[in-house]
C-alpha positions as CSV (number, residue, x, y, z in Angstrom):
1,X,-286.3,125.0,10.0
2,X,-283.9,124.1,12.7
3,X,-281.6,126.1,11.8
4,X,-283.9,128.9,11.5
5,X,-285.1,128.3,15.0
6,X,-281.8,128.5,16.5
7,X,-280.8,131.6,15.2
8,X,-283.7,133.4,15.8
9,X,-282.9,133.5,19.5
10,X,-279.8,135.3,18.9
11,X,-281.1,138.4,16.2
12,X,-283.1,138.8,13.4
13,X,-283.1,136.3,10.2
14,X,-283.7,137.7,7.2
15,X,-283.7,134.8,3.9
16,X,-282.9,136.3,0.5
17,X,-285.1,135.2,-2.0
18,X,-284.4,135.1,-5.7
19,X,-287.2,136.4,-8.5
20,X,-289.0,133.6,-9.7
21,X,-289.7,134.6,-14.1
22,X,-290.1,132.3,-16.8
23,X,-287.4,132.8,-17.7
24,X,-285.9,131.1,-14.6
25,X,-285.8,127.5,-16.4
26,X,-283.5,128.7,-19.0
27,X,-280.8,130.7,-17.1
28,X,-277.4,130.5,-17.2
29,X,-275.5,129.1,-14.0
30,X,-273.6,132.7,-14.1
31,X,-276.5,134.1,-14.6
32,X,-278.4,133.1,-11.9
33,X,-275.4,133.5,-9.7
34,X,-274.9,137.4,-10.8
35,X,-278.6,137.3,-9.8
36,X,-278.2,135.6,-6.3
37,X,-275.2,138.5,-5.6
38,X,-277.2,141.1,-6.6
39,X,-280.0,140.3,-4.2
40,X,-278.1,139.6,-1.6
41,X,-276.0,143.0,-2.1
42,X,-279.7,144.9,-2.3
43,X,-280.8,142.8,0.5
44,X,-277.8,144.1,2.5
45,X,-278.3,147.7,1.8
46,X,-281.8,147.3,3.0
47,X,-280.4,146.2,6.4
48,X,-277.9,148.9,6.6
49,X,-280.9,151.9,6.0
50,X,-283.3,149.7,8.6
51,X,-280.6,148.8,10.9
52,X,-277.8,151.8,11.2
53,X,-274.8,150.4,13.0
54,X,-275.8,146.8,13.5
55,X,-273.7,144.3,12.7
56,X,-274.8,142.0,9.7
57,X,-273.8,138.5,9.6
58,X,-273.9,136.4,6.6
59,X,-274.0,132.5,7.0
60,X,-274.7,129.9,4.2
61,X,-274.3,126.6,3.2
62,X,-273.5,125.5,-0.3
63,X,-273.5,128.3,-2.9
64,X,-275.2,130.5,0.0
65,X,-272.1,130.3,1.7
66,X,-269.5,131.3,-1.7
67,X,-272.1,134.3,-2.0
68,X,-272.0,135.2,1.7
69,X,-268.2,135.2,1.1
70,X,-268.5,136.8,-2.3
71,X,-270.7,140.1,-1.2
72,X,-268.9,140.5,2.3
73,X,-266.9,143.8,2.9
């Protein structure tokens, strides 16, 4: 929440959320990373259309920061 606050003053924060299914509980760890990529790529694209030339910044911690570094281009 802190972190949420913080960054907030400086632009927009948008949190990419993964689809919650029943299948969920049984998903492979390289499946549900393929999945986490994939929304964040999506989410990404989104930003681009609703923001044209704004910069995007990605910032995670954990396995949100290997994805931010995995989709980044």
């Amino acid at each position: 929440q802190q972190w949420f606050a913080h960054l907030s003053t400086l632009g927009h924060v948008i949190t990419v959320m993964l689809q919650k299914g029943t299948t969920t509980s049984r998903m492979t760890l390289t499946n549900c990373l393929d999945q986490m990529i994939a929304a964040t790529r999506s989410k990404i694209s989104e930003l681009r259309t609703d923001f044209p030339g704004r910069p995007i910044i990605l910032i995670g911690w954990n396995t949100g920061a290997a994805v931010a570094c995995q989709v980044r281009n």
